[in-house]
C-alpha positions in Angstrom: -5.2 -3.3 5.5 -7.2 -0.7 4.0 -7.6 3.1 4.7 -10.6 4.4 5.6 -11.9 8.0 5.2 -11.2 9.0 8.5 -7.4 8.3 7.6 -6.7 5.4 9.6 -5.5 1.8 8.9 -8.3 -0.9 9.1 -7.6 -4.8 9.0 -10.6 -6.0 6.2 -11.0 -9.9 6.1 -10.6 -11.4 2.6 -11.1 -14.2 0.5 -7.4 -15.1 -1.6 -8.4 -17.1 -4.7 -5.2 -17.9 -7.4 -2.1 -16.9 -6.1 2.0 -17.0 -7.3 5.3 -15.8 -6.6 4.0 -12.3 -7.0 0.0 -12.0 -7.3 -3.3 -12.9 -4.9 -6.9 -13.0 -6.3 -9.3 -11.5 -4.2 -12.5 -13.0 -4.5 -14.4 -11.2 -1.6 -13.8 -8.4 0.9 -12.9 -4.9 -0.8 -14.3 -2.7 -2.8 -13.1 -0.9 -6.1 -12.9 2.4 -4.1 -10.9 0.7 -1.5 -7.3 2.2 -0.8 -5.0 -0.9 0.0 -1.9 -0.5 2.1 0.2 -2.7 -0.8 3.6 -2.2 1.3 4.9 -1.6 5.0 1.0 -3.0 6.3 3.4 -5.8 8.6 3.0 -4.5 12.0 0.6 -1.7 11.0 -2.0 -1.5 13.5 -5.6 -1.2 13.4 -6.2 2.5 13.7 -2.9 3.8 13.0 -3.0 7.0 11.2 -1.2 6.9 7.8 -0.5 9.4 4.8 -1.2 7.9 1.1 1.3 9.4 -1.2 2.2 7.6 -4.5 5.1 4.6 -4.8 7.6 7.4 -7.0 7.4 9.6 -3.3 9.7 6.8 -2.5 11.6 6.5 -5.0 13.8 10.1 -4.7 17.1 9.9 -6.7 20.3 9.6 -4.2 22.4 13.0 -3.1 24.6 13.9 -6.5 23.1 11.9 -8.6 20.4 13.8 -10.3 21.5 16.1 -12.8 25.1 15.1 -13.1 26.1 16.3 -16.5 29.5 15.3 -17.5 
């Protein structure tokens, strides 16, 4: 899934080349100024509106645990 300017999710055939336990090749179907949905794109539908933030938005630190100085 990419996202296009209008905001929305859109399914964008590609060609996989070399793949393992954690990378795919694409040979064919995006563009370098593509935005990829890399995670949470299962069950994402065609159309859906999304919001692109970065991975650390994410990644906040549990209740107590930031700033603890002992």
């Amino acid at each position: 899934m990419v996202v296009g300017t209008d905001g929305t999710s859109h399914r964008k055939p590609v060609e996989l080349g070399i793949q393992d336990a954690e990378d795919v090749q694409i040979l064919n179907g995006l563009s370098p100024t593509d935005t990829v949905v890399t995670g949470g794109a299962y069950g994402l539908e065609d159309g859906t509106k999304v919001k692109v933030g970065s991975a650390r938005d994410d990644e906040k630190p549990a209740a107590g645990k930031s700033g603890d100085q002992k």
